[in-house]
Phi, psi and omega in degrees: 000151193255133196246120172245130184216177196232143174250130204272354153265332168239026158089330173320138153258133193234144127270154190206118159256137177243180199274058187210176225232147172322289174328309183297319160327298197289302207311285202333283191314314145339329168093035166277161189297164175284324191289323191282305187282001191242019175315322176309336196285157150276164176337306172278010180246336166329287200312310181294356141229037135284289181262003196073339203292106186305153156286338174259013151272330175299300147277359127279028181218341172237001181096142196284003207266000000 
């Protein structure tokens, strides 16, 4: 599925597809953890559909440490 989200540190709208399914989508939005409905994602691809945030805006704007 193709996820398009605006990143609230530069305003970019970024896309990304990921390995994940409407029904998953919902559970969420519902309000299941994100980490039970998505275990297949990495971290970074959570957080980016939690906030729009790339891992490579994340490390350029707070650093890879």
């Amino acid at each position: 599925m193709r996820i398009t989200k605006t990143s609230p540190f530069s305003g970019k709208v970024n896309t990304m597809e990921l390995p994940i399914t409407l029904q998953q989508i919902k559970r969420w939005e519902r309000g299941e953890c994100i980490q039970n409905v998505f275990p297949e994602l990495t971290p970074g691809q959570r957080e980016f559909i939690l906030t729009g945030i790339t891992d490579e805006e994340w490390a350029e704007h707070i650093g890879d440490d």
